[in-house]
C-alpha positions in Angstrom: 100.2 35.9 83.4 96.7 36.5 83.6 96.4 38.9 86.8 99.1 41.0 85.0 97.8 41.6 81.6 94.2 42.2 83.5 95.9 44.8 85.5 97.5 46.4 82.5 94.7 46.9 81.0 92.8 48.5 84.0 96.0 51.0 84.2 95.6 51.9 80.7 92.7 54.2 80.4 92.8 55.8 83.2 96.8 56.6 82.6 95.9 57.5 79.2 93.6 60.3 80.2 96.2 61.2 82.8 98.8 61.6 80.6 96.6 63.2 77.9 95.3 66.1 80.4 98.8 67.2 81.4 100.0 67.2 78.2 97.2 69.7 77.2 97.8 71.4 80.5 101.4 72.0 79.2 100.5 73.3 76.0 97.9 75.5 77.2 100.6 77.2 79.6 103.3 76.9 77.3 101.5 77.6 73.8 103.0 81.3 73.1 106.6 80.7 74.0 106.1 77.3 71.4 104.5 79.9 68.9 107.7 82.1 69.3 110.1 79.5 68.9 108.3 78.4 66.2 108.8 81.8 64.3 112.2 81.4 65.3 112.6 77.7 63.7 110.8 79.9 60.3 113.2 82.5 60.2 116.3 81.2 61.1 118.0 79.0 59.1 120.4 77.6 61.7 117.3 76.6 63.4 115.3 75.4 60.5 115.5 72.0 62.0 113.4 72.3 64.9 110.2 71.3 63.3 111.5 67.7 62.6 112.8 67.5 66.6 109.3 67.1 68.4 108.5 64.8 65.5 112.1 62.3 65.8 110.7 62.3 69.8 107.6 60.9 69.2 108.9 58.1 66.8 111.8 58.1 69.1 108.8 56.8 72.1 107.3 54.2 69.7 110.6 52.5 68.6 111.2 52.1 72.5 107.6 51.3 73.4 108.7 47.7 74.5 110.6 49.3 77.3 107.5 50.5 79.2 105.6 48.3 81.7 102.3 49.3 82.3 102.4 46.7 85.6 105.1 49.0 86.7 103.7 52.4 85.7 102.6 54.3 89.3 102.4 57.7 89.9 105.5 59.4 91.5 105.7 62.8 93.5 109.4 63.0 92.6 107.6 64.6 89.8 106.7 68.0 91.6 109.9 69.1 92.5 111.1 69.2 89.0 107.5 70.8 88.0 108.2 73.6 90.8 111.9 74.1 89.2 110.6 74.5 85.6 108.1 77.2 86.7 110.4 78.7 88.8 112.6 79.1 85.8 110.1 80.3 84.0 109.0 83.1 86.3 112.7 84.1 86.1 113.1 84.1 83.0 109.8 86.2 82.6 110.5 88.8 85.2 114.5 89.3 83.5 113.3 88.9 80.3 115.1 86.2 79.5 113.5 84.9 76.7 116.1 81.7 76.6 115.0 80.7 80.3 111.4 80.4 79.2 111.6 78.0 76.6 114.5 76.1 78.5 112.1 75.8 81.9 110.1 73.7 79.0 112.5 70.8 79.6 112.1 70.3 83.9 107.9 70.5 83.4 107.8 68.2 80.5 110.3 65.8 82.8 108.5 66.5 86.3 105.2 65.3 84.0 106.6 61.9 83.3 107.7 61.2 86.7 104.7 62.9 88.0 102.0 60.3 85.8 104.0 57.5 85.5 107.1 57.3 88.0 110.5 55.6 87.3 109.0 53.1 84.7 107.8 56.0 82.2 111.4 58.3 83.3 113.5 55.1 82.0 111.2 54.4 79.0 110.8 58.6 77.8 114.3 60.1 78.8 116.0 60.0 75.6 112.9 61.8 73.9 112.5 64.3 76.9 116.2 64.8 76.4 116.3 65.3 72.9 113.9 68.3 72.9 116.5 70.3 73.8 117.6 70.4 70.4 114.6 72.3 69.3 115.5 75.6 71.8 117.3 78.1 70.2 121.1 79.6 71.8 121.0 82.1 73.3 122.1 85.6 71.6 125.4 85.8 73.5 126.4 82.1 73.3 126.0 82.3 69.7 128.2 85.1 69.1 130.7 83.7 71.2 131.1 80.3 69.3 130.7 82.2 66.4 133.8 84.3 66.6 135.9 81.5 67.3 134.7 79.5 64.5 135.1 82.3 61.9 138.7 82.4 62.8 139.3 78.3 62.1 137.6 78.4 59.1 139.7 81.3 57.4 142.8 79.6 58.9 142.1 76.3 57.5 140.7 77.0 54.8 143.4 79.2 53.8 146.2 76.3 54.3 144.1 73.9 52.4 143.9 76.2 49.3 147.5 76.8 49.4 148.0 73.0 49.7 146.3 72.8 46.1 148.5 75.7 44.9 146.3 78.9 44.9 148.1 82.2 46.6 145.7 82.6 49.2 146.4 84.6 52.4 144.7 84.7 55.7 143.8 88.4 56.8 141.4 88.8 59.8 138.5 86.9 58.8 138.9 87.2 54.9 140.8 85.1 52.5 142.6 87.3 50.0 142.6 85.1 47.1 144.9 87.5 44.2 142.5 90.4 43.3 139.4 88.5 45.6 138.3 88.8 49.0 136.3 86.2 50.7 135.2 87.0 53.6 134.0 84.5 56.5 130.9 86.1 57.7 128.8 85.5 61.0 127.0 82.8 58.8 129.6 81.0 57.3 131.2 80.4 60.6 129.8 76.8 60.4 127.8 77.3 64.1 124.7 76.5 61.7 126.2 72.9 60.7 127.4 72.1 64.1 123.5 72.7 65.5 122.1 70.4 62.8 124.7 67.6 62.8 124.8 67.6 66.7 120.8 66.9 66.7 121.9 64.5 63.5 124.3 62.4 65.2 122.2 62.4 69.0 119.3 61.0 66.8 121.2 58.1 65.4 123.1 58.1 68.6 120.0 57.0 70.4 118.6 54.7 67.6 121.4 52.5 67.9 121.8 49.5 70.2 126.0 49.5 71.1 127.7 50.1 74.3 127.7 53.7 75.6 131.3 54.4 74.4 130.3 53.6 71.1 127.4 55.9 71.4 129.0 59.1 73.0 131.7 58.7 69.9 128.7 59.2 67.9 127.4 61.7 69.3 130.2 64.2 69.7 132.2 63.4 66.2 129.6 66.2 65.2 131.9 68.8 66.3 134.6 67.9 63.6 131.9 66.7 61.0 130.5 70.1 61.0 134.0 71.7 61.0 135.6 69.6 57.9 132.3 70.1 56.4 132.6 73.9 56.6 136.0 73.9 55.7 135.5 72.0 52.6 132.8 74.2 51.9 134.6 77.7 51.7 137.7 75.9 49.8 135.8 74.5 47.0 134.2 78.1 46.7 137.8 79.9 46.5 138.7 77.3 44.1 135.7 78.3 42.1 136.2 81.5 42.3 139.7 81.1 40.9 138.7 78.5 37.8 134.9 78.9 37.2 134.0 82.9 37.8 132.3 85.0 40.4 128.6 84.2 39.1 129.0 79.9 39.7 130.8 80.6 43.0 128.6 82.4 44.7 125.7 79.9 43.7 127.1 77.4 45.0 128.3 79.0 48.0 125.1 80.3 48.9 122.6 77.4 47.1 124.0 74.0 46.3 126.4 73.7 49.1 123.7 74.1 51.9 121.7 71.1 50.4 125.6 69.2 49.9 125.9 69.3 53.7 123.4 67.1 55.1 124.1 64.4 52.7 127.6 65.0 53.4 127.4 64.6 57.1 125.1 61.6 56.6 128.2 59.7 54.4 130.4 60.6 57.2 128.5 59.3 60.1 127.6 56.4 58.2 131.4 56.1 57.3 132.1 56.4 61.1 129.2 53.7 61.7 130.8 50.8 60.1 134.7 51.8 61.6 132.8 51.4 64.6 131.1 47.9 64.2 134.4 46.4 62.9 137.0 47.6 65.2 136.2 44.4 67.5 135.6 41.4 66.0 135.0 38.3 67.5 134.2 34.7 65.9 131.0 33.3 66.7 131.1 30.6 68.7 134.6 31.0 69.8 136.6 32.4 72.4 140.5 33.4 72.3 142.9 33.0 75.0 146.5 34.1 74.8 149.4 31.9 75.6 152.8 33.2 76.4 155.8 31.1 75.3 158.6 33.2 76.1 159.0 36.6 74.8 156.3 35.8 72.0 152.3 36.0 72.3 150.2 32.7 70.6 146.7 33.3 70.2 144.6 30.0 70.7 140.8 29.5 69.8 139.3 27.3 72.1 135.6 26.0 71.3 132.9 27.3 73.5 131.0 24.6 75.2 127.8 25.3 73.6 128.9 24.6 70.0 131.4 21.8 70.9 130.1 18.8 70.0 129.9 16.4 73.0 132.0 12.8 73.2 129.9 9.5 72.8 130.7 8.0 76.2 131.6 4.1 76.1 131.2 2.0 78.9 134.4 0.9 81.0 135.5 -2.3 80.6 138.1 -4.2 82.8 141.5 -5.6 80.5 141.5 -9.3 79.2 138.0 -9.6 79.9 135.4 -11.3 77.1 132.7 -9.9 76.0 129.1 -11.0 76.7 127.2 -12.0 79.7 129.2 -13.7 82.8 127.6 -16.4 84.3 128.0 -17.4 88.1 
């Protein structure tokens, strides 16, 4: 053990102040397009998030920090490719002005700089945070109008069947609920695109915190989609039912205030809520496996001990029939 944790630590410094110059490299190339996103994150509510996603990667590297061996960490040119692709994305995106491209080329440098310092053994211990960055790049214009438009259309729908189901004469028409003498009308922001940003970066952060199998993971993960739908349903039904019993002025308060602070503890309940389904929809004894028996057309589960918690059998020395105890004598 001794040559290995003496190799470590000559690896250390010097990787240290590897790692530490090409991450200032980055920022230094990178520093305006992260000072425009930035005013993005500021001004855009659907993207108010993005502050707390460089953060979540950093604490995301220390929680997995027992995953990286310093006796395996080597320098890897696999590295430049991806560095070469970034760039070249970049200089794409810069000559089109593509604004998108240059913060996405972001992603394949900060990647081809892990493989690049520290080879396979930093890749496998910094993926998940590399990966997760991503959540901290704005949609592009034309993407976002075309999810919007779509989910416009399922809210008014859905919404509109749900406050019928509680009695109230609504009707759909276009994208506004005509609710008797009221119109409500399912705007670009109300479409529910903002929710389904945040709880996707929501449920890929607890997604990668948890230790289950991948299934259970990727469940996780995508059950944002209908979280962020039911949760923007709810939302414009309870304001059509306010507008019906409590008046214009506490409606459109809470449709504009209290129910955008109501949707993050809302989607936390329901991941949560999805959390413990997911731990208890297999359940297996400790210390016990089950084997099935088929007697005829009917299916007997058995529990049959494991052999490390079966207690063993005091063994007792043969002894022939009819034959006394004691010494024999020759």
């Amino acid at each position: 053990m001794t040559p290995d944790l003496t190799l470590s630590r000559r690896v250390r410094r010097p990787l240290l102040v590897l790692a530490g110059g090409a991450l200032a490299c980055l920022l230094w190339a990178y520093w305006t397009t992260l000072l425009e996103t930035a005013q993005r994150w500021s001004h855009d509510p659907q993207y108010s998030h993005g502050y707390l996603v460089p953060v979540f990667a950093g604490i995301l590297l220390w929680l997995r920090r027992d995953r990286l061996n310093l006796n395996e960490v080597r320098p890897s040119w696999w590295g430049l490719p991806l560095l070469a692709a970034g760039i070249s994305v970049r200089l794409f995106g810069v000559y089109f002005y593509y604004v998108w491209l240059d913060a996405v080329s972001l992603l394949p440098c900060v990647a081809g700089l892990v493989l690049l310092v520290g080879g396979r053994a930093a890749w496998r211990w910094a993926w998940p945070a590399v990966a997760f960055l991503a959540f901290m790049i704005p949609l592009p214009y034309r993407m976002s109008v075309m999810l919007a438009d779509p989910l416009q259309r399922l809210a008014t729908i859905a919404s509109t069947f749900c406050l019928q189901t509680l009695g109230m004469p609504a009707l759909a028409e276009g994208k506004t609920i005509l609710l008797n003498d009221l119109k409500i009308g399912i705007v670009e922001a109300c479409s529910g695109l903002r929710m389904l940003v945040i709880f996707f970066a929501l449920s890929t952060a607890m997604a990668l915190l948890v230790r289950r199998p991948l299934w259970e993971r990727l469940v996780i993960a995508f059950s944002a989609i209908p979280i962020a739908l039911v949760s923007n349903i709810l939302r414009i039904t309870v304001t059509g039912l306010l507008y019906e019993t409590a008046g214009t002025e506490i409606a459109e308060k809470v449709f504009h205030d209290l129910a955008g602070w109501l949707m993050m503890p809302l989607a936390l309940g329901l991941l949560g809520l999805e959390w413990q389904i997911l731990k208890r929809l297999f359940i297996e004894p400790p210390g016990t496996t089950a084997t099935a028996l088929v007697l005829g057309p009917q299916r007997v589960a058995v529990h049959v001990p494991d052999a490390a918690t079966q207690r063993p059998r005091r063994r007792t020395p043969w002894k022939p029939a009819n034959q006394p105890t004691g010494s024999l004598e020759r």
